[in-house]
Short mmCIF file of the C-alpha atoms (twelve columns), coordinates in Angstrom:
data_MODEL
# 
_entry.id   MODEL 
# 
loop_
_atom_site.group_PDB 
_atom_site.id 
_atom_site.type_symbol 
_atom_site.label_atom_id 
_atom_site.label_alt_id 
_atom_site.label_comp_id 
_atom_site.label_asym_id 
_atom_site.label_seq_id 
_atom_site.Cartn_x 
_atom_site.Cartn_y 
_atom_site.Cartn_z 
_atom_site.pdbx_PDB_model_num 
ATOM 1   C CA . UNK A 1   2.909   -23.164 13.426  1 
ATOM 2   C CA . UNK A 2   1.653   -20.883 15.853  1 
ATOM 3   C CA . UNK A 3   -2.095  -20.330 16.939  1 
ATOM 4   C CA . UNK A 4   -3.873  -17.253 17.815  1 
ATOM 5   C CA . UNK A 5   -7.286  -15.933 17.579  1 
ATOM 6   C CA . UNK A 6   -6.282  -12.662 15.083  1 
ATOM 7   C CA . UNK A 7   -3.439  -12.162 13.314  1 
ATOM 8   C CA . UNK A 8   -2.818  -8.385  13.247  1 
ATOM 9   C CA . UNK A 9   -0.594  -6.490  10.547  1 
ATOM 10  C CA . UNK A 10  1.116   -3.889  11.909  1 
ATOM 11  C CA . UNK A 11  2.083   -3.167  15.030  1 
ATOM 12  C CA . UNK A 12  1.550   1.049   14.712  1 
ATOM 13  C CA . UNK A 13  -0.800  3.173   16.947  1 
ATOM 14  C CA . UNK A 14  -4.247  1.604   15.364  1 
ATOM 15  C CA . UNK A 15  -2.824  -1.779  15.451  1 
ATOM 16  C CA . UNK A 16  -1.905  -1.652  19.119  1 
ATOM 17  C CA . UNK A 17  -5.505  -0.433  19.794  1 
ATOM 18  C CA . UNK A 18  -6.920  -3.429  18.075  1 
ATOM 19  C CA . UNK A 19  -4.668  -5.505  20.213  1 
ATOM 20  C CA . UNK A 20  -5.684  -3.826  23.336  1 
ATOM 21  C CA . UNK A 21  -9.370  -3.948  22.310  1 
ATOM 22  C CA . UNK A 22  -9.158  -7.718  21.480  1 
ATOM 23  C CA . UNK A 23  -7.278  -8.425  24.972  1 
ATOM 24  C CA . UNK A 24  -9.972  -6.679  27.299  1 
ATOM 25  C CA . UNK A 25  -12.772 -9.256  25.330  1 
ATOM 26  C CA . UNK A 26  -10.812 -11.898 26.216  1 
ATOM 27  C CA . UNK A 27  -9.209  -12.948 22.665  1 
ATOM 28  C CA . UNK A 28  -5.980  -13.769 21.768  1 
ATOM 29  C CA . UNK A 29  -4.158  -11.737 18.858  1 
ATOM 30  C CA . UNK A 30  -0.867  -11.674 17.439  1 
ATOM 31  C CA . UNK A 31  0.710   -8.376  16.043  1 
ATOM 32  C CA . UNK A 32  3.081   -8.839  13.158  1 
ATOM 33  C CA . UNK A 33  5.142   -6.113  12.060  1 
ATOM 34  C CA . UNK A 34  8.111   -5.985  9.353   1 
ATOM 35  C CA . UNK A 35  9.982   -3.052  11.658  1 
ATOM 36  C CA . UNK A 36  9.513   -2.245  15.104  1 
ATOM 37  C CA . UNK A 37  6.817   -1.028  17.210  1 
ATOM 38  C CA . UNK A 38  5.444   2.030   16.212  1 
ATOM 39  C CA . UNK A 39  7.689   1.756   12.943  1 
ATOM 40  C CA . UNK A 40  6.164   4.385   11.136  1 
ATOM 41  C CA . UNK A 41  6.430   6.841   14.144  1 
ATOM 42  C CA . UNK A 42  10.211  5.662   14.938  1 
ATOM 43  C CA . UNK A 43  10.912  7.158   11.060  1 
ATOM 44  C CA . UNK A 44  9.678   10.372  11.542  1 
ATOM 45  C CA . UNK A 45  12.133  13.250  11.902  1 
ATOM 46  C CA . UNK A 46  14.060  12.965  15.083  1 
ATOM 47  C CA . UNK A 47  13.009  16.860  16.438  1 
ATOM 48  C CA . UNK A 48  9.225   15.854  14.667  1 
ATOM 49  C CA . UNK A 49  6.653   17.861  17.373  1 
ATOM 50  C CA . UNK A 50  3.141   16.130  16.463  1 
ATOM 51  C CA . UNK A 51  0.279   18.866  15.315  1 
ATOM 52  C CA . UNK A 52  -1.911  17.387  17.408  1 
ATOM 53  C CA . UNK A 53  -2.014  17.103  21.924  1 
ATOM 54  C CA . UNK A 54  -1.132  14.256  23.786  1 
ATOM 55  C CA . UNK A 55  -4.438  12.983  24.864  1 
ATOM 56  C CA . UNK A 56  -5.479  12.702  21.252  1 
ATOM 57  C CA . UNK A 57  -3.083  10.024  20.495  1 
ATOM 58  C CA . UNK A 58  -3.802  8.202   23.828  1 
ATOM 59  C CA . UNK A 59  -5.046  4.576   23.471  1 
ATOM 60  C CA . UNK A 60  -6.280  1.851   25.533  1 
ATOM 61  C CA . UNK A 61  -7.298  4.780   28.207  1 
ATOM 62  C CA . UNK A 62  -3.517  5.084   29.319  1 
ATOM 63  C CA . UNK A 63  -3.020  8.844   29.836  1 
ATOM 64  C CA . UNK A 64  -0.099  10.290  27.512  1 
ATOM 65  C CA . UNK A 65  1.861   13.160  29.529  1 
ATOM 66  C CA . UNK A 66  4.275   15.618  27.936  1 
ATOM 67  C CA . UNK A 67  6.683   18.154  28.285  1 
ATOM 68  C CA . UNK A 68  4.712   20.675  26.312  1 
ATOM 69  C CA . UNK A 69  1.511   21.211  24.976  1 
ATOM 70  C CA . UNK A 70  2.277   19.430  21.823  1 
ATOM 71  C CA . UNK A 71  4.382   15.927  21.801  1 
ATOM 72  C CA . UNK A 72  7.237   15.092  20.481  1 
ATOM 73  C CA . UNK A 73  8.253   11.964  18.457  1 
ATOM 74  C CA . UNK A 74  10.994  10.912  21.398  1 
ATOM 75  C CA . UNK A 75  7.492   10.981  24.136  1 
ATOM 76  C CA . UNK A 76  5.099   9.371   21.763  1 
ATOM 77  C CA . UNK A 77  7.554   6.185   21.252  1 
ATOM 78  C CA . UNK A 78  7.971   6.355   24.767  1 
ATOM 79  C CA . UNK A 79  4.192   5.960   25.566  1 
ATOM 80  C CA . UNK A 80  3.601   3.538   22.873  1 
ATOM 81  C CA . UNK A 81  6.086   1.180   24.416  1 
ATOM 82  C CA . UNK A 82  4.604   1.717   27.939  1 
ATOM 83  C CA . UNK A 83  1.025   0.853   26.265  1 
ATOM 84  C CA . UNK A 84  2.305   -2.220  25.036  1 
ATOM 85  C CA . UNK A 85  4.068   -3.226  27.815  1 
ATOM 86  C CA . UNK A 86  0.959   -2.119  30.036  1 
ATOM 87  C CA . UNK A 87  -1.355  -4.857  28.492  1 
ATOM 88  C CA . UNK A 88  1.358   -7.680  27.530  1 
ATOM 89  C CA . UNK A 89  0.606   -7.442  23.737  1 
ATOM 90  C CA . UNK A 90  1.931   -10.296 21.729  1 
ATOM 91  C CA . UNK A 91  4.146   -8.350  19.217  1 
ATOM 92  C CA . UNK A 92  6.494   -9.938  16.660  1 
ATOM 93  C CA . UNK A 93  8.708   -7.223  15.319  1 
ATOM 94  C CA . UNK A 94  11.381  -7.368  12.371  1 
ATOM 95  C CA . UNK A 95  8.627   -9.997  10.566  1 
ATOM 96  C CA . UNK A 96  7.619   -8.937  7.383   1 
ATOM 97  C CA . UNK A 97  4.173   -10.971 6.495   1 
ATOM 98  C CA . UNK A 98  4.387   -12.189 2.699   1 
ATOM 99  C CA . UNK A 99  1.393   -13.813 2.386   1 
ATOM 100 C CA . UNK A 100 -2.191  -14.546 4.187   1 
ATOM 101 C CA . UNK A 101 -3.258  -17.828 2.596   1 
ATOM 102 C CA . UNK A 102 -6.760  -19.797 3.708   1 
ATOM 103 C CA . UNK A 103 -10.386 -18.790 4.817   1 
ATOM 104 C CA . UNK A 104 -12.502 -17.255 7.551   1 
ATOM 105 C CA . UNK A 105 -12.348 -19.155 10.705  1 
ATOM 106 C CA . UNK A 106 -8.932  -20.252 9.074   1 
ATOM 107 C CA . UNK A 107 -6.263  -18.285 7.934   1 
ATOM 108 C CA . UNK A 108 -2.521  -18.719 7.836   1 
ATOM 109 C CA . UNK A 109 -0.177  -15.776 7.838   1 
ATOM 110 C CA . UNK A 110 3.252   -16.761 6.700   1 
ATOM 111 C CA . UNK A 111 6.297   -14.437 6.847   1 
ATOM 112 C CA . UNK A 112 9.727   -13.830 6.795   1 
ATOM 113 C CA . UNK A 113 12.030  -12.578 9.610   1 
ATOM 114 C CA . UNK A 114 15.391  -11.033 9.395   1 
ATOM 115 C CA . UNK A 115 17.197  -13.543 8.433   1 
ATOM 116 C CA . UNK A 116 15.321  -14.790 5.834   1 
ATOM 117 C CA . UNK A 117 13.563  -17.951 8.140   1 
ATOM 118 C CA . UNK A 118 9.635   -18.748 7.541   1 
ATOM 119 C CA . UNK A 119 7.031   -18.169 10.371  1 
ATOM 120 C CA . UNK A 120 3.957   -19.468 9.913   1 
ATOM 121 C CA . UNK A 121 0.614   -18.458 12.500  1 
ATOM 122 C CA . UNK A 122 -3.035  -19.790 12.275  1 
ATOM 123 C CA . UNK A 123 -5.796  -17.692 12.716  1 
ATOM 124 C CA . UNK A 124 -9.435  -17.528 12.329  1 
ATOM 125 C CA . UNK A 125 -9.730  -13.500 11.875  1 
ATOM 126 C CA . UNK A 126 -7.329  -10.682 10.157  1 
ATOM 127 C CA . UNK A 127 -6.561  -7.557  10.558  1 
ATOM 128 C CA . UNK A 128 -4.836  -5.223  7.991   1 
ATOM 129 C CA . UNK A 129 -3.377  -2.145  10.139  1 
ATOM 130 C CA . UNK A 130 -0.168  -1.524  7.417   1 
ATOM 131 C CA . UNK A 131 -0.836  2.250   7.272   1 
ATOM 132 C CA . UNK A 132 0.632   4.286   4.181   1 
ATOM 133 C CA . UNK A 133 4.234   4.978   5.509   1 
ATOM 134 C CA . UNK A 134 5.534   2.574   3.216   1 
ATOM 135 C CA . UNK A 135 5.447   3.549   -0.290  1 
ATOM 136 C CA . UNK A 136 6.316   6.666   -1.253  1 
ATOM 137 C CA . UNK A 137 5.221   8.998   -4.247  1 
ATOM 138 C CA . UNK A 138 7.723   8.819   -6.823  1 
ATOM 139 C CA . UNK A 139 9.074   11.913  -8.756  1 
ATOM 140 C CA . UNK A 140 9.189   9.497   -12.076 1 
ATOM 141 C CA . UNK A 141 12.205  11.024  -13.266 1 
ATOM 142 C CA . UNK A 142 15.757  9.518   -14.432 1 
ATOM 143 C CA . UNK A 143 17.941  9.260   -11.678 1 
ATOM 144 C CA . UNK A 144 15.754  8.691   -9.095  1 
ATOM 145 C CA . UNK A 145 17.081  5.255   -8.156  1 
ATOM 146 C CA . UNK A 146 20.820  7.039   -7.329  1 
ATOM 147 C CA . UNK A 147 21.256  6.758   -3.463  1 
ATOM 148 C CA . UNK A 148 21.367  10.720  -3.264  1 
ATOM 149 C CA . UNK A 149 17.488  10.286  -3.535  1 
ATOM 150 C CA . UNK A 150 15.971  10.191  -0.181  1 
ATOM 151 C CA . UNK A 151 12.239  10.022  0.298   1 
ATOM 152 C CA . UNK A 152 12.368  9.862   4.296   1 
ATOM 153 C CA . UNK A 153 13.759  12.566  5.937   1 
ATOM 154 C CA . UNK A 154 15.506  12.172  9.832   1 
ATOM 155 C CA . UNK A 155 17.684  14.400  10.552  1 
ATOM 156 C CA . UNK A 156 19.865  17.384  9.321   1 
ATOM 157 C CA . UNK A 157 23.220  16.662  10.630  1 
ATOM 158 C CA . UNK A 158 25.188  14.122  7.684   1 
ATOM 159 C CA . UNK A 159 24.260  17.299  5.403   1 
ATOM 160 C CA . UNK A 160 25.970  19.855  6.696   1 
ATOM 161 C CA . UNK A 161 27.838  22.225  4.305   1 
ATOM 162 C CA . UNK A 162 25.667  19.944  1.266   1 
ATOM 163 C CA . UNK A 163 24.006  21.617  -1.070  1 
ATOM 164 C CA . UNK A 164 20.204  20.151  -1.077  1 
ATOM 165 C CA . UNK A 165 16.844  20.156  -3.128  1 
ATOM 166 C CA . UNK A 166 13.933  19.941  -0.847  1 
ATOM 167 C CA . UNK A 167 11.072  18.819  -3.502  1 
ATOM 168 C CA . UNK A 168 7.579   19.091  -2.109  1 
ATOM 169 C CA . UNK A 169 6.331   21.759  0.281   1 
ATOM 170 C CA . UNK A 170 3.736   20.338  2.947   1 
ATOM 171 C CA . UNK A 171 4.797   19.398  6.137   1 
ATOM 172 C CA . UNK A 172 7.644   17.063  5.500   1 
ATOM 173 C CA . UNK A 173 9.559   19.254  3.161   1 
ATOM 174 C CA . UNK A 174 8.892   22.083  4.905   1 
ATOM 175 C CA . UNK A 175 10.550  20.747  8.539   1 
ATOM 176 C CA . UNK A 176 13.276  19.010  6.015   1 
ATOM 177 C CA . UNK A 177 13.872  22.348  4.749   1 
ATOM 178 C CA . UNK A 178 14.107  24.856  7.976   1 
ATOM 179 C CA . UNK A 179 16.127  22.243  10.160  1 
ATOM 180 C CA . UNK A 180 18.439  21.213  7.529   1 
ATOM 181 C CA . UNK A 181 18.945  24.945  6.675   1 
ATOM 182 C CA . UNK A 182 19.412  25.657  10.366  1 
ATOM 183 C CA . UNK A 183 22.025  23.152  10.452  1 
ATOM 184 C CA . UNK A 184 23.961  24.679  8.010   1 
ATOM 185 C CA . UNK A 185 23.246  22.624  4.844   1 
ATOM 186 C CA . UNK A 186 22.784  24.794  1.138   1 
ATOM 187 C CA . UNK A 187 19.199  24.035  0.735   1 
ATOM 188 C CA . UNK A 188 16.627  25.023  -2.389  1 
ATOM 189 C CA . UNK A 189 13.086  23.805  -2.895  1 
ATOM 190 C CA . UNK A 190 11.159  23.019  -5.645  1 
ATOM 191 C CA . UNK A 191 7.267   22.793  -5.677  1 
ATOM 192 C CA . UNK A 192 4.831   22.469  -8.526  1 
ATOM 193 C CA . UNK A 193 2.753   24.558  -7.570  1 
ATOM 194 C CA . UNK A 194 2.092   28.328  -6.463  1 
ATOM 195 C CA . UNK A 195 3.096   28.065  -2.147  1 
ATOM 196 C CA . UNK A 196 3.276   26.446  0.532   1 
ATOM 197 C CA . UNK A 197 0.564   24.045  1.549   1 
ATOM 198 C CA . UNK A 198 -1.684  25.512  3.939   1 
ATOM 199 C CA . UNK A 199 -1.987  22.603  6.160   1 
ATOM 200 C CA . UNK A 200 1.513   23.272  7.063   1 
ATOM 201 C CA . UNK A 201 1.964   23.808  10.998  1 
ATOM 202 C CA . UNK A 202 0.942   27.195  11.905  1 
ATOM 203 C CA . UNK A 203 4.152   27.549  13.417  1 
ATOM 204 C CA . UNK A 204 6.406   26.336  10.350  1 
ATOM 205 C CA . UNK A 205 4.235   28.084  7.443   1 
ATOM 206 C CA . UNK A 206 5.843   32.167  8.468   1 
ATOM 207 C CA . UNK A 207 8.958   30.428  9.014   1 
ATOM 208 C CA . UNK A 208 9.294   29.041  6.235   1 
ATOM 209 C CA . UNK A 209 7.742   32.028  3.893   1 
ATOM 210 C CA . UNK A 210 10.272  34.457  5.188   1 
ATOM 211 C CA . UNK A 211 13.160  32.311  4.600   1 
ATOM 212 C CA . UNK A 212 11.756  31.676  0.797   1 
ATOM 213 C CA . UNK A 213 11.018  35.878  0.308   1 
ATOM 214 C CA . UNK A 214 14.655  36.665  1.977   1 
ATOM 215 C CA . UNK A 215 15.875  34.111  -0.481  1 
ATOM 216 C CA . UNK A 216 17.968  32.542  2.094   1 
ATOM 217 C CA . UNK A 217 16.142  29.410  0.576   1 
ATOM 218 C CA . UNK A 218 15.707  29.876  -2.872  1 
ATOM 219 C CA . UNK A 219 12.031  28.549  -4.117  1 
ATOM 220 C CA . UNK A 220 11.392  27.134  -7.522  1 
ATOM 221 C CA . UNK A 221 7.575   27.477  -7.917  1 
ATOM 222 C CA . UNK A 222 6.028   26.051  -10.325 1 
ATOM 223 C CA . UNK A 223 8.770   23.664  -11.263 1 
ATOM 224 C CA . UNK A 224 9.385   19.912  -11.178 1 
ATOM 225 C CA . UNK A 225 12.711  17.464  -11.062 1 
ATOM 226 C CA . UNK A 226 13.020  16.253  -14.423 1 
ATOM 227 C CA . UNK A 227 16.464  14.264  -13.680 1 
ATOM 228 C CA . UNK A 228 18.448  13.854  -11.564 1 
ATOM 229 C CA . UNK A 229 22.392  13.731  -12.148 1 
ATOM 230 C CA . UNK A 230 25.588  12.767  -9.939  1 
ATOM 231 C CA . UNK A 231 26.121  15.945  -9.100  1 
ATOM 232 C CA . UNK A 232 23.510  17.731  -10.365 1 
ATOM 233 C CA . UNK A 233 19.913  18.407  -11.069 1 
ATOM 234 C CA . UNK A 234 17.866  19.347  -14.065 1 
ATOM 235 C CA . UNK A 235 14.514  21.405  -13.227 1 
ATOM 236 C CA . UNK A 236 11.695  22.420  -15.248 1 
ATOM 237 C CA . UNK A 237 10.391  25.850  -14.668 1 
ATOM 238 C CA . UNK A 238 8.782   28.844  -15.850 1 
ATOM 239 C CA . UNK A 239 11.741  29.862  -17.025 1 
ATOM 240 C CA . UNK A 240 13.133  26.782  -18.793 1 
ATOM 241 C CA . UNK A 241 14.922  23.409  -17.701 1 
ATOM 242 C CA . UNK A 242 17.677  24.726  -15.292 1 
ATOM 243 C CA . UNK A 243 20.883  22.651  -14.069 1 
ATOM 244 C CA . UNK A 244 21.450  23.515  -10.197 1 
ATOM 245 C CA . UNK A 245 24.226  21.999  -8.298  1 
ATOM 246 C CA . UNK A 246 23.228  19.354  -6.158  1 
ATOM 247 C CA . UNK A 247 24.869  16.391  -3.683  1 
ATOM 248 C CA . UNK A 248 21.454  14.993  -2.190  1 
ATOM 249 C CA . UNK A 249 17.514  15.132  -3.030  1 
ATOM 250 C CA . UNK A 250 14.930  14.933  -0.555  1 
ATOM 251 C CA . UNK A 251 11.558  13.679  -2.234  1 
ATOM 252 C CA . UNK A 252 9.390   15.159  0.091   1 
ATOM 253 C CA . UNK A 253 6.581   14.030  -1.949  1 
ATOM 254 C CA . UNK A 254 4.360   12.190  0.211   1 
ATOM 255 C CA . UNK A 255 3.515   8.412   0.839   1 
ATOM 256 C CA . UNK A 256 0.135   5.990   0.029   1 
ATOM 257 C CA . UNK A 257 -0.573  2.615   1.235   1 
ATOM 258 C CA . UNK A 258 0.290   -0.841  -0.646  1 
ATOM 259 C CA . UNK A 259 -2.217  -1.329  -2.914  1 
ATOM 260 C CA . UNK A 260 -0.640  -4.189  -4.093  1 
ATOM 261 C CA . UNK A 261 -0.338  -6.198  -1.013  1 
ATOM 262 C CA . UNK A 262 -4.042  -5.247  -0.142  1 
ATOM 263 C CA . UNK A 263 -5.384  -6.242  -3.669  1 
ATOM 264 C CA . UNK A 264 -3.558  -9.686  -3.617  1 
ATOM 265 C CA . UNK A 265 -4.592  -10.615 -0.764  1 
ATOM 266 C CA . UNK A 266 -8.511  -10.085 -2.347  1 
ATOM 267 C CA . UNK A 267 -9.291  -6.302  -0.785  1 
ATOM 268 C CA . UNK A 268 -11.136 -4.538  -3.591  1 
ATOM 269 C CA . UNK A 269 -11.239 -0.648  -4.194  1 
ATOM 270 C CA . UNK A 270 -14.231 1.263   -5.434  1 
ATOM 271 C CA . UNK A 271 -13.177 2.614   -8.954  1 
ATOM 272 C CA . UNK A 272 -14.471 6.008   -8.494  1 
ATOM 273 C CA . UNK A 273 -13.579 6.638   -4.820  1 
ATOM 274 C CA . UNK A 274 -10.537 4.478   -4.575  1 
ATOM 275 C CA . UNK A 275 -11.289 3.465   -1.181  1 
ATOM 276 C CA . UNK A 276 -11.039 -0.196  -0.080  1 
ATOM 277 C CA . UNK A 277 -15.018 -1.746  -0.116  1 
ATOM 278 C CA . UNK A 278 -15.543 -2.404  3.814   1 
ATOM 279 C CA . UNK A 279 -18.542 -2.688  5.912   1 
ATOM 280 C CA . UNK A 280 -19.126 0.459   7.525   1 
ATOM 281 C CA . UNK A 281 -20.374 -0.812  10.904  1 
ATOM 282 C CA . UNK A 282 -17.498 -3.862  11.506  1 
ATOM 283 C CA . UNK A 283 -15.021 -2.488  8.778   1 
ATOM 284 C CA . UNK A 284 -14.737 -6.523  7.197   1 
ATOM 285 C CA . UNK A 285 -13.540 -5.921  3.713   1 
ATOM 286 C CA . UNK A 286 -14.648 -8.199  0.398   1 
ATOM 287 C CA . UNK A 287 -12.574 -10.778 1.933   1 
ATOM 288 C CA . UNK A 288 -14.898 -12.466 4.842   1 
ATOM 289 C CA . UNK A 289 -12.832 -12.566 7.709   1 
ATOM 290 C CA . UNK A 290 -10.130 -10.256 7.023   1 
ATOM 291 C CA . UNK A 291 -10.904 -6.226  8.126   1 
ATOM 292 C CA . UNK A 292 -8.993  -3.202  7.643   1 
ATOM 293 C CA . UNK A 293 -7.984  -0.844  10.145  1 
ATOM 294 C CA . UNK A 294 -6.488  2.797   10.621  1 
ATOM 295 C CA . UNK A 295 -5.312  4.938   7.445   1 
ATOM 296 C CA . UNK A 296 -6.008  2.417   4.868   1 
ATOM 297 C CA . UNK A 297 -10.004 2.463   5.474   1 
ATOM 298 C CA . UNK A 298 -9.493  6.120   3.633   1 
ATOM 299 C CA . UNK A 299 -7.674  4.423   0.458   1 
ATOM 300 C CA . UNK A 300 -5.661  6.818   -1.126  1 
ATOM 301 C CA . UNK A 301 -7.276  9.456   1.006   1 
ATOM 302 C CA . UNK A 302 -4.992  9.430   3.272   1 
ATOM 303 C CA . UNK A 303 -5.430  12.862  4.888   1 
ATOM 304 C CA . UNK A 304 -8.874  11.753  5.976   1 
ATOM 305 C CA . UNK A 305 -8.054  9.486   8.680   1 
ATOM 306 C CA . UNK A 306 -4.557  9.856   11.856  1 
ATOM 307 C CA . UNK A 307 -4.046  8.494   14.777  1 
ATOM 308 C CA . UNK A 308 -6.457  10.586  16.253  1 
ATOM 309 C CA . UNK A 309 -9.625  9.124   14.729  1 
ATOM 310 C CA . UNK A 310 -7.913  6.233   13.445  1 
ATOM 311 C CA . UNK A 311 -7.338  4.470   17.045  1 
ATOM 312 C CA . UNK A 312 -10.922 3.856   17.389  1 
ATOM 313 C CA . UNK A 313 -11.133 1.529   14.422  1 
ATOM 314 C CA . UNK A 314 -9.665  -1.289  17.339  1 
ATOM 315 C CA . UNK A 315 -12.904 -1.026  18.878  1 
ATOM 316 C CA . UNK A 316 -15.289 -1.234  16.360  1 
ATOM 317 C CA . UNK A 317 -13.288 -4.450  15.110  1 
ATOM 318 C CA . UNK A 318 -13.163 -5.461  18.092  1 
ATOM 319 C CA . UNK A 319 -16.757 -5.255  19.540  1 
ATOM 320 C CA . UNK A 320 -17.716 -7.097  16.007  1 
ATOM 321 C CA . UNK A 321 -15.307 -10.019 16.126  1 
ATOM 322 C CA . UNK A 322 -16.070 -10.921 19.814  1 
ATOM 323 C CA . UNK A 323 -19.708 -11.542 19.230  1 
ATOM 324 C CA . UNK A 324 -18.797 -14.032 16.454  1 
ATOM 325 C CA . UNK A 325 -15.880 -15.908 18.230  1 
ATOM 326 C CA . UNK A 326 -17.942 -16.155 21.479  1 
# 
């Protein structure tokens, strides 16, 4: 078994700022994540270009440079590997952690690599940095477990000449939408409710309104996937429960954390707010020893907290947990 000061889950953007922030105090963590660094980030649309500029997802005051005003996903894994690589983080990727087992001052982590072998590493602090990439919002429908379903969207090209239902219409579904109709896939979308979200990118939203009004994608408002067949998919609309032809879904429908890990492993959520209970100045949770980090401070408000503000949850961990393993 393996010894380390923290134990770090996840190895995204927020948990390679706790890393960094726990290095410069002169601790010793280890980041544990079940993909790769920056997992989340490497499953985003190939073509993604982040809302956001590149000096708002800088950490560990290493300047991020890009082509254009906005980054793309391509530069951001570029500088998150340079960031890593910069301060020698201890990263253990393709590890998924199954369980966090003992007390403050002494915790085990214990997971499972690849190829099914146990790891075991002690630790006297936690940190929960898991994001909310991971699960994503089901349609609840029959037929949603047929591998035509896809809930993460890459790229357009294996769908060419396919005919598609883009369900959803925020950001996701809209970029699914445009590049796989680009590409020369049959695409319609399906929303419950009226138009497009208007925290869509200010550059996608006309886009994709004129190819909805020129009906070059046709736009079920209103209407919601009430099963899905082989070949085929069954609608319910203003109109009545239509049957449109159909070879793949893309559940556009957006993502939350994993309650379920964070509750077993004794994180509590308010039952009004349904944010995890932390302490507002070190961000501990219930669980003494064990603190929570980026996206998943918000709960199931997950629009509340990105990279951008997200990063600086390293510090304020940080700053905390060096005063009481001094």
């Amino acid at each position: 078994m393996e010894s380390c000061d923290v134990v770090i889950v996840g190895a995204g953007p927020t948990g390679l700022a706790c890393g960094i922030e726990l290095k410069r105090r002169g601790l010793h963590p280890i980041l544990i994540d079940k993909g790769c660094v920056v997992n989340s980030l490497y499953n985003y649309p190939t073509n993604l270009v982040f809302f956001t500029t590149p000096e708002l997802l800088e950490i560990g005051d290493i300047p991020m440079t890009s082509l254009n005003e906005k980054p793309v996903r391509g530069e951001a894994l570029k500088y998150y590997r340079r960031v890593a690589n910069h301060y020698g983080l201890d990263i253990r990727q393709y590890q998924r952690v199954t369980k966090i087992t003992g007390e403050d001052g002494a915790f085990v982590a214990n997971t499972s690599d690849g190829d099914g072998n146990p790891h075991k590493y002690a630790a006297k602090k936690v940190i929960l940095a898991t994001g909310y990439y991971d699960v994503p919002n089901l349609l609840n429908c029959p037929g949603e477990e047929l591998p035509k379903v896809i809930h993460y969207y890459k790229e357009p090209h294996p769908y060419y000449a396919q005919d598609i239902l883009i369900v959803g219409a925020k950001n996701s579904a809209v970029i699914a939408a445009l590049e796989l109709w680009w590409s020369g896939a049959r695409v319609t979308m399906a929303h419950r409710g009226e138009e497009i979200h208007k925290n869509v990118k200010y550059w996608l939203k006309p886009n994709i309104e004129n190819r909805i009004k020129n009906g070059e994608i046709p736009m079920h408002w209103r209407s919601q996937v009430v099963e899905i067949r082989p070949h085929s998919v069954l609608l319910a609309t203003p109109d009545g429960v239509k049957e449109i032809k159909n070879d793949w879904v893309f559940a556009m429908t957006g993502y939350q954390p994993d309650t379920q890990f964070l509750e077993a492993h004794g994180i509590r959520f308010d039952p009004e707010t349904k944010r995890p209970r932390t302490d507002p100045e070190t961000l501990e949770s219930d669980r003494k020893g064990m603190y929570l980090a980026g996206v998943i401070v918000a709960g199931m408000h997950t629009h509340e907290i990105f990279i951008e503000n997200g990063r600086f949850h390293g510090k304020q961990i940080a700053e905390a947990l060096a005063v009481e393993l001094s």
